[in-house]
VOPAGU-2260 file (C-alpha; in pm, 1 decimal, decimal comma):
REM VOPAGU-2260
SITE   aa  ch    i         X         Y         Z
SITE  UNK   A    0   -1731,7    4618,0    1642,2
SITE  UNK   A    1   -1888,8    4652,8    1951,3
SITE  UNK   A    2   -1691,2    4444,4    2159,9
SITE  UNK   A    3   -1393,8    4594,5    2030,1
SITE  UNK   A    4   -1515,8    4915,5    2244,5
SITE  UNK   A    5   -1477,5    4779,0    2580,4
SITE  UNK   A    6   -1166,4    4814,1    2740,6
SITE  UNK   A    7   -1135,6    4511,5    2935,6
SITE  UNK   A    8    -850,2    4276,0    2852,8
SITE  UNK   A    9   -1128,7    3998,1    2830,6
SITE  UNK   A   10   -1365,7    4171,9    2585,1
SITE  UNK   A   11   -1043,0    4218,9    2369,3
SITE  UNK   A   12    -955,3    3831,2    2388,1
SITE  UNK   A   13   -1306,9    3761,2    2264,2
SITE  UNK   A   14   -1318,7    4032,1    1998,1
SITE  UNK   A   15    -977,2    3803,6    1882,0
SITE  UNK   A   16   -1117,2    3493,3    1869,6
SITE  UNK   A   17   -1452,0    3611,8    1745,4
SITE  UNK   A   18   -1283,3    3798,1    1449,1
SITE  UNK   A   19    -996,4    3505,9    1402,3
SITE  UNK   A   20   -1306,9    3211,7    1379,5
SITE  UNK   A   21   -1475,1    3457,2    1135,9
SITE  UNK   A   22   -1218,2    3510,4     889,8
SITE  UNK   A   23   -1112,2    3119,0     933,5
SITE  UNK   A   24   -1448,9    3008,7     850,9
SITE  UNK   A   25   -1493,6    3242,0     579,9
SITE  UNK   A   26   -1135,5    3148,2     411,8
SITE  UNK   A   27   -1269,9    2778,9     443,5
SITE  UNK   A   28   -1623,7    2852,0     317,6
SITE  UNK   A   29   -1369,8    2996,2      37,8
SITE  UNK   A   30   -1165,0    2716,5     -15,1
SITE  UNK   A   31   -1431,6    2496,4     -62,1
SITE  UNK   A   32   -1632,4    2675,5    -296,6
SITE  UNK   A   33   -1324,5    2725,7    -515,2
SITE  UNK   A   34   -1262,9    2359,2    -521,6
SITE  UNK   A   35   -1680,8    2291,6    -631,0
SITE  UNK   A   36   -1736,2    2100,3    -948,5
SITE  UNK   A   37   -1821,7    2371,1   -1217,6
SITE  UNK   A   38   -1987,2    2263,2   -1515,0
SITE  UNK   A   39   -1769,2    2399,0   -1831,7
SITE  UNK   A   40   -1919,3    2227,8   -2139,1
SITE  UNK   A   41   -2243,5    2105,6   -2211,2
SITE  UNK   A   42   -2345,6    1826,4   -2518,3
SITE  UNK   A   43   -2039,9    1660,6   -2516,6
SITE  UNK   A   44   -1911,2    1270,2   -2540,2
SITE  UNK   A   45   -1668,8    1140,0   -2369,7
SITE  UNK   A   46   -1382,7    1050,7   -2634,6
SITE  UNK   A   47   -1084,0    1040,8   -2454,8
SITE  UNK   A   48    -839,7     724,4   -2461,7
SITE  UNK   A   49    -904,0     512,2   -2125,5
SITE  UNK   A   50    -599,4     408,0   -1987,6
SITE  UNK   A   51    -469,3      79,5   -1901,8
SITE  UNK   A   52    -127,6     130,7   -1786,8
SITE  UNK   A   53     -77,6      90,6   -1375,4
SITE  UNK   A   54     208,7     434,9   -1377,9
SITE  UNK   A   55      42,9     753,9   -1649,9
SITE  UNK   A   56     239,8    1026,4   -1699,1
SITE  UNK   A   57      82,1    1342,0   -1767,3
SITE  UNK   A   58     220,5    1610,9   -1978,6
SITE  UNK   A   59     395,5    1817,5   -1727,5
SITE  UNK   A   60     616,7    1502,7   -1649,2
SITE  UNK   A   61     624,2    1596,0   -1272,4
SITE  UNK   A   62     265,7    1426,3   -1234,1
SITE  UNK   A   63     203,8    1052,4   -1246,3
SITE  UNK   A   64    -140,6     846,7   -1186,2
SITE  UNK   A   65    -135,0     546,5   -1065,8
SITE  UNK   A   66    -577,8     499,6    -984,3
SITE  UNK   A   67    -832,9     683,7    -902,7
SITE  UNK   A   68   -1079,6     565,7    -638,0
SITE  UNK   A   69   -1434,2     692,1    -573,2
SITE  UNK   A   70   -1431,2     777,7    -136,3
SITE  UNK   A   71   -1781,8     837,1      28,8
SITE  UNK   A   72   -1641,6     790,8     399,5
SITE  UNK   A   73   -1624,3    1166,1     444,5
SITE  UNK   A   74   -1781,1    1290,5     155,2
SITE  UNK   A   75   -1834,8    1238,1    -206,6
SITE  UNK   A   76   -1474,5    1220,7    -379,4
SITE  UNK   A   77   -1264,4    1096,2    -611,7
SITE  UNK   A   78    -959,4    1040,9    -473,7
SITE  UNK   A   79    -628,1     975,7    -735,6
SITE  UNK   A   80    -335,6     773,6    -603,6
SITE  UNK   A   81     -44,5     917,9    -731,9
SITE  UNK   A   82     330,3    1043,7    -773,0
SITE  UNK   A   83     395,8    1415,3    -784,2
SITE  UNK   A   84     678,3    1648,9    -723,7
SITE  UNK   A   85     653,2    1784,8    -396,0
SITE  UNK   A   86     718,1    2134,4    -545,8
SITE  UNK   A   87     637,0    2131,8    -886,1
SITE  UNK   A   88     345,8    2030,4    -876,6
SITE  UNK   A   89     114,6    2318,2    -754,8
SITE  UNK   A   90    -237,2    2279,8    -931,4
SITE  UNK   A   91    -428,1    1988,9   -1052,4
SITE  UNK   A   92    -787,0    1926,8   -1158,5
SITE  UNK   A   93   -1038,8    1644,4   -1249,3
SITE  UNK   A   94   -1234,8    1685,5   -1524,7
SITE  UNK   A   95   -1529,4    1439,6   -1484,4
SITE  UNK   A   96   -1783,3    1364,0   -1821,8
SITE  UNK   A   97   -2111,4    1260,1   -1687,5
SITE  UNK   A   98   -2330,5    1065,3   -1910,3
SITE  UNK   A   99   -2589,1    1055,0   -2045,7
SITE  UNK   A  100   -2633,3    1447,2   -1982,0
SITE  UNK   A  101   -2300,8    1507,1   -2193,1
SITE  UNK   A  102   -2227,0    1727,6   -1875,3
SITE  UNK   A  103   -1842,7    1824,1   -1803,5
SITE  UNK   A  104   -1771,6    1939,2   -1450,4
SITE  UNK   A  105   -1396,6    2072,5   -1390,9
SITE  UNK   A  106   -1344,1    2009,2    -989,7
SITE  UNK   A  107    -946,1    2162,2    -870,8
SITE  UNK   A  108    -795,1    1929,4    -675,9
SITE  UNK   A  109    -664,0    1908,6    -333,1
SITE  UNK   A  110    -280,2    1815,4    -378,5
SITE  UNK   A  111    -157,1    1585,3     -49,3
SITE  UNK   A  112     213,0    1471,6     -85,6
SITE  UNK   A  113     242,4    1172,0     199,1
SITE  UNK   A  114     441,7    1349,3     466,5
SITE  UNK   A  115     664,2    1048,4     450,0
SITE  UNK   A  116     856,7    1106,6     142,0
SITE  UNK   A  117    1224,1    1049,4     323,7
SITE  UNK   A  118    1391,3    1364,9     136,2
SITE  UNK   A  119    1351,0    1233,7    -209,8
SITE  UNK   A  120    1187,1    1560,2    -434,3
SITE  UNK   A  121     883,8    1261,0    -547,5
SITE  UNK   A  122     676,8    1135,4    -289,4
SITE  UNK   A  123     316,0     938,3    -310,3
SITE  UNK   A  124      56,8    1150,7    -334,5
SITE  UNK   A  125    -374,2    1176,8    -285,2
SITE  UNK   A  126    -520,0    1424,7    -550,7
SITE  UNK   A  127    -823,4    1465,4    -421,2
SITE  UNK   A  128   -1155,0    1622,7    -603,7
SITE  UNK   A  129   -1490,1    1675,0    -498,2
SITE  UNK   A  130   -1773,9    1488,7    -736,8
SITE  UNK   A  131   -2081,5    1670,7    -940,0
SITE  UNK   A  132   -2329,2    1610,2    -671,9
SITE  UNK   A  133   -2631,6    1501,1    -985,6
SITE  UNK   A  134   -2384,2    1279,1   -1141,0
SITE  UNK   A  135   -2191,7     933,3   -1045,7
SITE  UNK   A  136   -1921,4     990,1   -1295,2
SITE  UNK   A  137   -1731,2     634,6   -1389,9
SITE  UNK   A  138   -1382,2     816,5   -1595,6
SITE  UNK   A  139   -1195,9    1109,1   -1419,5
SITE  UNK   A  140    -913,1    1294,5   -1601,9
SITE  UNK   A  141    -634,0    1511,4   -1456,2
SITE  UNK   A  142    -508,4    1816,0   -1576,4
SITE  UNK   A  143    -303,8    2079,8   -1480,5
SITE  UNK   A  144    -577,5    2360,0   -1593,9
SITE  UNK   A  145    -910,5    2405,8   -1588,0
SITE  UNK   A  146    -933,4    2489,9   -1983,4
SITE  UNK   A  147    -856,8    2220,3   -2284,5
SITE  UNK   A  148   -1006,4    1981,0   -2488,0
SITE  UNK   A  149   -1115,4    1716,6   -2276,9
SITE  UNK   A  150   -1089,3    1462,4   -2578,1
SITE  UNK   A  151    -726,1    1505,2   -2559,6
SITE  UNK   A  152    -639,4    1407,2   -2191,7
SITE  UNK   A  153    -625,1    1066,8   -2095,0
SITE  UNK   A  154    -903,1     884,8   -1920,5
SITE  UNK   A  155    -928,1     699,9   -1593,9
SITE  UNK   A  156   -1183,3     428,9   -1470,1
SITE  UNK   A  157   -1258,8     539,0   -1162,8
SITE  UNK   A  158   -1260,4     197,1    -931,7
SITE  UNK   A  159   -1495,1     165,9    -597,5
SITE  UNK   A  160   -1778,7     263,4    -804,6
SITE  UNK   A  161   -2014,0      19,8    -719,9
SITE  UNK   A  162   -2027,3    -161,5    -335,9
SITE  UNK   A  163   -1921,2    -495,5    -326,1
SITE  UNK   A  164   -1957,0    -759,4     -89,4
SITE  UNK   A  165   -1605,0    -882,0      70,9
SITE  UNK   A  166   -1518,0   -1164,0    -182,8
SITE  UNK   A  167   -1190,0   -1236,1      14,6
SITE  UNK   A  168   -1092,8   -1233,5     402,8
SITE  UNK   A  169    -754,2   -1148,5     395,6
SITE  UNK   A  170    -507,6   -1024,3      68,3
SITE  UNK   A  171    -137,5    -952,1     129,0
SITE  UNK   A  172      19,9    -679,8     -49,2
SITE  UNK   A  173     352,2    -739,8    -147,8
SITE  UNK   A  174     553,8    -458,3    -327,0
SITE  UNK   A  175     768,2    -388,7    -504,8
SITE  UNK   A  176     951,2    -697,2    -608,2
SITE  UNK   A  177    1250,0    -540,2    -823,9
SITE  UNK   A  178    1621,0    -602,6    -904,4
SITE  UNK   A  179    1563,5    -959,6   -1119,7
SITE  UNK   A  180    1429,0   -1101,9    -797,9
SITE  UNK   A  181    1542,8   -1489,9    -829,0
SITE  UNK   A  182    1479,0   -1577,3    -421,1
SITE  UNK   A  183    1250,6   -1871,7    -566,3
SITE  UNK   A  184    1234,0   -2111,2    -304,9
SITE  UNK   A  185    1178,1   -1869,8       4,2
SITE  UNK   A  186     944,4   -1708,5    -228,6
SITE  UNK   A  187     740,0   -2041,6    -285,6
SITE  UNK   A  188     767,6   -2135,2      91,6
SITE  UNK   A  189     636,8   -1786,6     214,8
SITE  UNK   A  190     301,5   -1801,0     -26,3
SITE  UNK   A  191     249,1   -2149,7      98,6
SITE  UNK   A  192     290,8   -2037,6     433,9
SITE  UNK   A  193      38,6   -1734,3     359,1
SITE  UNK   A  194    -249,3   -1973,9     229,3
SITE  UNK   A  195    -166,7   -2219,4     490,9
SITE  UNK   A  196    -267,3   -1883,5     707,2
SITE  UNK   A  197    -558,0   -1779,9     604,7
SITE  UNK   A  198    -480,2   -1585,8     270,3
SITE  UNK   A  199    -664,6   -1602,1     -48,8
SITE  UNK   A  200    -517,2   -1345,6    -247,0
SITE  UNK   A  201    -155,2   -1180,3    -298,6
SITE  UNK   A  202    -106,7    -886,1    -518,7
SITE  UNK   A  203     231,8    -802,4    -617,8
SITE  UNK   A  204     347,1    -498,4    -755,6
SITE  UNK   A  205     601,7    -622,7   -1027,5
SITE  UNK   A  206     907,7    -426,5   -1146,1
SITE  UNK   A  207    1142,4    -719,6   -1259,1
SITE  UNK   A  208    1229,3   -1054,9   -1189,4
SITE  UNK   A  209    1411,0   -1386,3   -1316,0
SITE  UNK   A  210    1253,4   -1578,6   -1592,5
SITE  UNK   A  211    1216,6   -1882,8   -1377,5
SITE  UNK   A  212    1031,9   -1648,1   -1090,3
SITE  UNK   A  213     824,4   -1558,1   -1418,5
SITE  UNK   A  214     747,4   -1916,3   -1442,3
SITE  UNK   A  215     627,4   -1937,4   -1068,2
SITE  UNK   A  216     417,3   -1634,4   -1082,9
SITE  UNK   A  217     227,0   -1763,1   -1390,5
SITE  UNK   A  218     140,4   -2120,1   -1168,4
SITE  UNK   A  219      -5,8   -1862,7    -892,6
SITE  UNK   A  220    -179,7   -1628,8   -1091,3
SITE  UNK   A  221    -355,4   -1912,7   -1279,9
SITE  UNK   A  222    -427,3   -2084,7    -964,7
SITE  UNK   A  223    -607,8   -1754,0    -858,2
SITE  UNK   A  224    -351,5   -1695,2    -583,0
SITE  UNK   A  225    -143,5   -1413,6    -693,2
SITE  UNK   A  226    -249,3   -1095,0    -846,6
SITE  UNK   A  227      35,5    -918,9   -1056,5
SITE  UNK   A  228      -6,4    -535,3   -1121,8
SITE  UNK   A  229     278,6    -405,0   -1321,8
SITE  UNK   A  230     537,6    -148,6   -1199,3
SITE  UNK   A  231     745,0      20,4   -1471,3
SITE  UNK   A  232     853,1     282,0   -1238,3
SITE  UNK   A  233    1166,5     326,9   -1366,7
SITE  UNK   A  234    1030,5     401,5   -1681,6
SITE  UNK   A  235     973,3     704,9   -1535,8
SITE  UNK   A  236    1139,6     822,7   -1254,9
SITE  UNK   A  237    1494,1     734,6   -1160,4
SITE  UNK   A  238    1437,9     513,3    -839,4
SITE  UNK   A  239    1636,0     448,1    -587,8
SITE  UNK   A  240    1690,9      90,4    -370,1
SITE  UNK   A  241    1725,2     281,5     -65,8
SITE  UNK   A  242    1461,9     409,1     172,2
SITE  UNK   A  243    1629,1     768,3     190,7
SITE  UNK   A  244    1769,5    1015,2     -12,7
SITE  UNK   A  245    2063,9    1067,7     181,6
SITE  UNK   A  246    2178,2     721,6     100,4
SITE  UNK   A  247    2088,9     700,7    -260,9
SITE  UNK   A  248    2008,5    1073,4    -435,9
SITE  UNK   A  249    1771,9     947,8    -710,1
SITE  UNK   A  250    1397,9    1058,4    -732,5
SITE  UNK   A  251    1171,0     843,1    -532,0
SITE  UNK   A  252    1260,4     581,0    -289,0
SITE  UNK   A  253    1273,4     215,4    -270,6
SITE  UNK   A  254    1115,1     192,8    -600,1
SITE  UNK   A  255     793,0     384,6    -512,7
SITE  UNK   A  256     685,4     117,9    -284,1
SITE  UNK   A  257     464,6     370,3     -48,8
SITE  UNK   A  258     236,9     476,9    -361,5
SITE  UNK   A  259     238,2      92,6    -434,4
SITE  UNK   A  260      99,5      19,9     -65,7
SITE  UNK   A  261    -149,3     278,5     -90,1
SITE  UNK   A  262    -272,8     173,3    -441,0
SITE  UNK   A  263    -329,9    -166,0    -301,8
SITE  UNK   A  264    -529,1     -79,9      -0,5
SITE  UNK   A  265    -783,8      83,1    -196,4
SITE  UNK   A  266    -729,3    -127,2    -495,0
SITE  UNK   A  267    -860,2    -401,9    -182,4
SITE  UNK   A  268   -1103,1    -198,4      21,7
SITE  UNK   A  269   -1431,3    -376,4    -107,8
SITE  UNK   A  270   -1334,2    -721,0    -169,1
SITE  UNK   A  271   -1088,2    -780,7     115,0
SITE  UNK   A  272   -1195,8    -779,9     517,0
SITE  UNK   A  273    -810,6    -746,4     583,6
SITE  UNK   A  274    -487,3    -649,1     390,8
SITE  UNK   A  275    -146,3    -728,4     502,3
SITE  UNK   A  276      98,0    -506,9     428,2
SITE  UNK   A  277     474,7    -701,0     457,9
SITE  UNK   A  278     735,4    -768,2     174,1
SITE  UNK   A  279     806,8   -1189,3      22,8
SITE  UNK   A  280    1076,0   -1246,2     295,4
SITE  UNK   A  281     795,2   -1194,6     570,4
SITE  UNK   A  282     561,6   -1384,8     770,5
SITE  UNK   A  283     305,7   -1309,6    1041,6
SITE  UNK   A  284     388,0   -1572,8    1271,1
SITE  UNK   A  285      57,9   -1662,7    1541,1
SITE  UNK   A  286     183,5   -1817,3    1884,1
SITE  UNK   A  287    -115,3   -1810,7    2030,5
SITE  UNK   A  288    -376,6   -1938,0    1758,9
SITE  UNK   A  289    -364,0   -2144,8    1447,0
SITE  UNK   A  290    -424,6   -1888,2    1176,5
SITE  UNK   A  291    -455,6   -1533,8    1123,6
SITE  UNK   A  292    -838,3   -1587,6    1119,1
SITE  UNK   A  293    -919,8   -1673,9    1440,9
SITE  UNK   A  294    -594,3   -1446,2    1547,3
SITE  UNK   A  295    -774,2   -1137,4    1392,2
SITE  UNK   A  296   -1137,6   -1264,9    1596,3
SITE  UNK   A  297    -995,2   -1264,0    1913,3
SITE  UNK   A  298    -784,4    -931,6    1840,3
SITE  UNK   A  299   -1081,1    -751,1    1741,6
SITE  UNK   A  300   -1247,8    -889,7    2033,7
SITE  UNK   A  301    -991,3    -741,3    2259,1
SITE  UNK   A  302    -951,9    -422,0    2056,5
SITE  UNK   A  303   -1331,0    -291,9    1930,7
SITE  UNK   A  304   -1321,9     -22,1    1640,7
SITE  UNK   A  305    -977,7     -94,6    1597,9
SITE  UNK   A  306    -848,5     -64,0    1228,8
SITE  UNK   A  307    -459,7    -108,4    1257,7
SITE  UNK   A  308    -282,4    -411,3    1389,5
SITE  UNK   A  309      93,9    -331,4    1401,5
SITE  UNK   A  310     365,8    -684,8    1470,6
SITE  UNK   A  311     748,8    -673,6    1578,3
SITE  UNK   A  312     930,6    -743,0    1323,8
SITE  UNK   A  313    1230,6   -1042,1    1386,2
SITE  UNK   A  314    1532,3   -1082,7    1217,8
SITE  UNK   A  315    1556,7   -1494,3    1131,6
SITE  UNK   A  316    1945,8   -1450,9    1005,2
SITE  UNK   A  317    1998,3   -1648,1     649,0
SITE  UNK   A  318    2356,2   -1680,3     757,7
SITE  UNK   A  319    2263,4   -1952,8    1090,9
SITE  UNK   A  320    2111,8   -2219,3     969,7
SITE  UNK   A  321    2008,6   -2615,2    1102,4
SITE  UNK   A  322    2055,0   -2930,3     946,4
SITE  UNK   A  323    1679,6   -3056,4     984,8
SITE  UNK   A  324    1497,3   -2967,2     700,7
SITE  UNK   A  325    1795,4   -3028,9     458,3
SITE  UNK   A  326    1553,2   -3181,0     156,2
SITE  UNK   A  327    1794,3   -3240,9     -94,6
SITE  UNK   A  328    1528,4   -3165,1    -447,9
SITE  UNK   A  329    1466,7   -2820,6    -251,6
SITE  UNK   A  330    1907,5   -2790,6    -268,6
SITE  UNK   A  331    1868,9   -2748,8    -656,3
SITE  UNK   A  332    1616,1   -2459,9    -646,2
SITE  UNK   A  333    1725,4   -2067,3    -623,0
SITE  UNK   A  334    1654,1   -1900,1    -269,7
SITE  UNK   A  335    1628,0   -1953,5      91,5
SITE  UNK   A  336    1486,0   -2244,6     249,4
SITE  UNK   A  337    1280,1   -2109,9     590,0
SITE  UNK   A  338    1251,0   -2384,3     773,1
SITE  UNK   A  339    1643,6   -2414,1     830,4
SITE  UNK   A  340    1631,0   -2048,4    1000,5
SITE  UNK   A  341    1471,0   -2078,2    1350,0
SITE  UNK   A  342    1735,4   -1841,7    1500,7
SITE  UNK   A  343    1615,8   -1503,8    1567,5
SITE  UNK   A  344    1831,0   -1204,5    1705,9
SITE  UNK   A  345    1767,0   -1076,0    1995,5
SITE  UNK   A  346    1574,0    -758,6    2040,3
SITE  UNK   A  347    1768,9    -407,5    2066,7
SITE  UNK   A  348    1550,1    -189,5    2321,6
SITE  UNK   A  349    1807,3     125,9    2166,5
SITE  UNK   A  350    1719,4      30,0    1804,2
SITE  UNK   A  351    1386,4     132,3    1642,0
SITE  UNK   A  352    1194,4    -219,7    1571,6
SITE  UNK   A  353    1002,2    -179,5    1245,2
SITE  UNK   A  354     633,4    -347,3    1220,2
SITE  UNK   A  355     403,4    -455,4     967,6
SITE  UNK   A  356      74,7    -464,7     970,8
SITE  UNK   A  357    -239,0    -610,6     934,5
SITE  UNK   A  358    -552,1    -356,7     860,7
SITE  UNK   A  359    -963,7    -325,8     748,9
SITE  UNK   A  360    -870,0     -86,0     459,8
SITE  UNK   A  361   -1201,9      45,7     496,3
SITE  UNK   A  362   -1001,1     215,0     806,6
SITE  UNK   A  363    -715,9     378,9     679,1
SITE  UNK   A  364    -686,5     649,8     439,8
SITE  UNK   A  365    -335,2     673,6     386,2
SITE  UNK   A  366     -41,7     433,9     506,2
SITE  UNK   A  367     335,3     431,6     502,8
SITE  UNK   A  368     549,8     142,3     529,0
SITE  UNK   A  369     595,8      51,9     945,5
SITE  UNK   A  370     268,3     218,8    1056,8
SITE  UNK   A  371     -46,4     437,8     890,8
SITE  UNK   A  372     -36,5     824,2     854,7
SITE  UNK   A  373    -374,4     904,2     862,9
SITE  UNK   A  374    -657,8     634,9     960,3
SITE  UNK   A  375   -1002,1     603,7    1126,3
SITE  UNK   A  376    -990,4     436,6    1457,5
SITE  UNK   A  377    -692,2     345,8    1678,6
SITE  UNK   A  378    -374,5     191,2    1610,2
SITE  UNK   A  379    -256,2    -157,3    1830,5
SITE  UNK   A  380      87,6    -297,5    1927,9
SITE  UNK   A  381       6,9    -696,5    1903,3
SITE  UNK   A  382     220,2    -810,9    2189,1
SITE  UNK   A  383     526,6   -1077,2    2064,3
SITE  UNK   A  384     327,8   -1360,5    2228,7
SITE  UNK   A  385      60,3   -1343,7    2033,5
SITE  UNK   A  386     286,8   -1314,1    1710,8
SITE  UNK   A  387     552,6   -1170,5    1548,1
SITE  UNK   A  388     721,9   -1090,5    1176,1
SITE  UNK   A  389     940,6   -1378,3    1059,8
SITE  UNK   A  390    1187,1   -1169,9     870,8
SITE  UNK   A  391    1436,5   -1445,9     708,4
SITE  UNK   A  392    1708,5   -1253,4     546,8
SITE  UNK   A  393    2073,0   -1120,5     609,6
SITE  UNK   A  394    2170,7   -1083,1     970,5
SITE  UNK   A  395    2137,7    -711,0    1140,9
SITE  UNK   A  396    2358,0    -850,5    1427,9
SITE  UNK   A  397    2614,5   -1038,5    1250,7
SITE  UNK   A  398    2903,9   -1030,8    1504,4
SITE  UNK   A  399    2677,7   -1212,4    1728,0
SITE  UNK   A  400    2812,8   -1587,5    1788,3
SITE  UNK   A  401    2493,0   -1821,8    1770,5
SITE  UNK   A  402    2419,2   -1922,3    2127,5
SITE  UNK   A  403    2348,6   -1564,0    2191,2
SITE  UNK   A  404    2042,5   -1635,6    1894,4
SITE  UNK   A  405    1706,5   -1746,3    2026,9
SITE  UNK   A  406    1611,8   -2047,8    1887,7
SITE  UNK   A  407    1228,2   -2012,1    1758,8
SITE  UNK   A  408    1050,1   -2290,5    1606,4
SITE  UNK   A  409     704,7   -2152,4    1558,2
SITE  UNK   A  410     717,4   -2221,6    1194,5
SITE  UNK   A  411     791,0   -2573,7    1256,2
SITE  UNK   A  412     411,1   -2643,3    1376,4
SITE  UNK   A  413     364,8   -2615,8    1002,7
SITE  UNK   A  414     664,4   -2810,3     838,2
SITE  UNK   A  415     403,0   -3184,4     715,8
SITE  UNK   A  416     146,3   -2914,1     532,9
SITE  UNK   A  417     449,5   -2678,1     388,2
SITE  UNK   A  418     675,1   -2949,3     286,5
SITE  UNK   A  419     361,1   -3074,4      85,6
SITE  UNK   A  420     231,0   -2786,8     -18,7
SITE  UNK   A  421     589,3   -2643,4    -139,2
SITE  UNK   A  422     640,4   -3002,6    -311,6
SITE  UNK   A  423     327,2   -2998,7    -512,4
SITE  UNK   A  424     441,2   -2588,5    -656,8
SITE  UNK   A  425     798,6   -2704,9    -724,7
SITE  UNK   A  426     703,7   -3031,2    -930,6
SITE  UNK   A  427     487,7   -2817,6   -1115,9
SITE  UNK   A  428     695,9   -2512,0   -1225,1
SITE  UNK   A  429    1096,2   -2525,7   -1104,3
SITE  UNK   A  430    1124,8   -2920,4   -1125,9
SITE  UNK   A  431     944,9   -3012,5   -1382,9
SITE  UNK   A  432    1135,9   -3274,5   -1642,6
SITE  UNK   A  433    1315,2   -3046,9   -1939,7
SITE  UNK   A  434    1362,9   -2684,3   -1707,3
């Protein structure tokens, strides 16, 4: 090469770059051709099973599809929410059928294991393909080659197909609710709390619970409130209750919950303007405005192009409660009543403060737990004035005596419409005459 000749240390720092952008762009111009559709059968139907089940294993038992979304915010994709091994699992492809040309394109997949897997071998995963450019294909299947009989692998709908306007304005996403959950009351009181906010959907990602939470769920979901997808994980996987491997040394963490949370952003990304990622025994308090709607207004206001709202979480101990409140039907029902908790623990400036978060899914392409990996758009620390998390459960501070508490009785502002609301549930599920 010619500037290769000269002798001048800065001709041979530009013959570097020069030659280093060359081969990068080449190995990329590579990369991407290798991961084009190709088409690999012609005159075909698509006869493979669809799937209904929320967790699919596929044959190598290392791989496990949860969804597959169509994603045109970068370019045209499918993009599978999944479960893989995060070293097993080397090479995957989507076989899409397009009809009516009885086309079949083979696309390899990119493979991205969520950096925040916490040491467990499985971690939540995006398998992500690039689309026949002719075709808008509605099924997807994943293999582990590019050869095979298509009408053997199992079919996925591929959801986010068609644009939709925003049928809800905010859905919480609650998962996973495991272990026979029986915490009834606070359970009741915390939806209540969530419509008397602003929500109008909450999906929960199911993995067991008491027969009398059964009986609950069933009054929500045929109300229209609450959205149950089902979460057999440990059907598959041996999960763990813990959030890291050191602590527990099974194969995916706090019972997949991460894959959950990502499955129900995009699951929500055309009919929801927000989602709200927090578990049952959380609230997103306002202090400064009456509901999450006009909350999220005034944030956005402050905070243009914004797509991630992150709140300080607050520990409401279970263990100091107040004698107001004390409504003796509630005393017969399983769970924690809220509005005897107004105690929070003080804040730690040493200790990490976990947040949840409210976010435009449209915004984020992949989130973990206390804040998002990758988004569009900037993240925002919602000061404590505006609001914070009510987290009612067991104390983090326990040795502290109660006057060092602060006493916090935000929720109170809504005690006449909860006590009703809460009343009306109860009478109709828990306390009805014969349970």
């Amino acid at each position: 090469m010619l500037c290769c000749g000269k002798k001048s240390y800065f001709a041979a720092v530009v013959c570097i770059i020069i030659l280093t952008s060359t081969v990068t762009l080449s190995y990329l111009r590579l990369q991407r051709l290798s991961h084009l559709p190709k088409v690999i059968q012609e005159g075909s139907r698509c006869r493979g099973d669809i799937t209904s089940t929320t967790i699919t294993a596929l044959n190598d038992n290392r791989t496990f599809i949860i969804s597959p979304y169509f994603d045109d915010r970068e370019s045209k994709i499918t993009r599978v929410i999944g479960i893989v091994h995060h070293e097993d699992v080397k090479q995957l492809y989507c076989w899409f059928c397009c009809q009516p040309d009885g086309k079949i394109y083979v696309s390899k997949a990119e493979i991205d294991v969520h950096s925040d897997r916490f040491g467990f071998p499985y971690g939540a995963a995006d398998i992500v393909c690039l689309e026949p450019e002719n075709c808008d294909p509605t099924h997807v299947s994943i293999h582990q080659s590019s050869y095979g009989d298509i009408d053997q692998l199992p079919r996925f709908e591929i959801k986010n197909r068609k644009a939709e306007t925003f049928s809800v304005d905010f859905t919480v996403c609650i998962s996973a609710m495991f272990g026979n959950y029986n915490n009834v009351l606070q359970f009741i009181q915390s939806v209540e709390m969530y419509k008397i906010l602003g929500v109008q959907k909450v999906v929960i990602y199911k993995n067991s619970c008491s027969h009398l939470m059964e009986k609950v769920l069933k009054f929500y979901m045929e109300e229209g409130t609450v959205e149950i997808i089902p979460w057999p994980i440990n059907s598959h996987l041996k999960v763990s209750s813990k959030w890291h491997f050191s602590m527990d040394a099974k194969d995916i963490g706090y019972y997949g919950q991460i894959t959950a949370l990502n499955d129900c952003i995009y699951r929500n990304m055309q009919r929801s303007k927000f989602v709200i990622l927090n578990d049952a025994d959380e609230i997103i308090l306002p202090l400064k405005h009456p509901d999450w709607k006009t909350m999220m207004s005034s944030l956005q206001e402050q905070h243009p192009g914004t797509g991630v709202f992150l709140f300080e979480n607050h520990i409401f101990p279970k263990t100091v409660s107040t004698h107001v409140f004390n409504i003796s039907s509630w005393n017969t029902v399983p769970g924690v009543n809220i509005l005897q908790h107004v105690h929070r623990e003080p804040d730690r400036k040493e200790v990490f403060n976990p947040k949840k978060m409210i976010i435009d899914p449209r915004k984020v392409i992949q989130t973990s737990v206390h804040s998002v990996l990758r988004a569009y758009g900037n993240s925002v620390n919602v000061p404590m004035d505006v609001a914070l998390v009510y987290h009612c459960r067991v104390p983090l501070q326990g040795n502290l005596p109660r006057e060092s508490l602060i006493r916090d009785t935000t929720l109170w502002r809504y005690n006449s419409s909860l006590i009703m609301n809460v009343n009306k549930v109860l009478y109709q599920t828990v306390l009805q005459a014969g349970n």
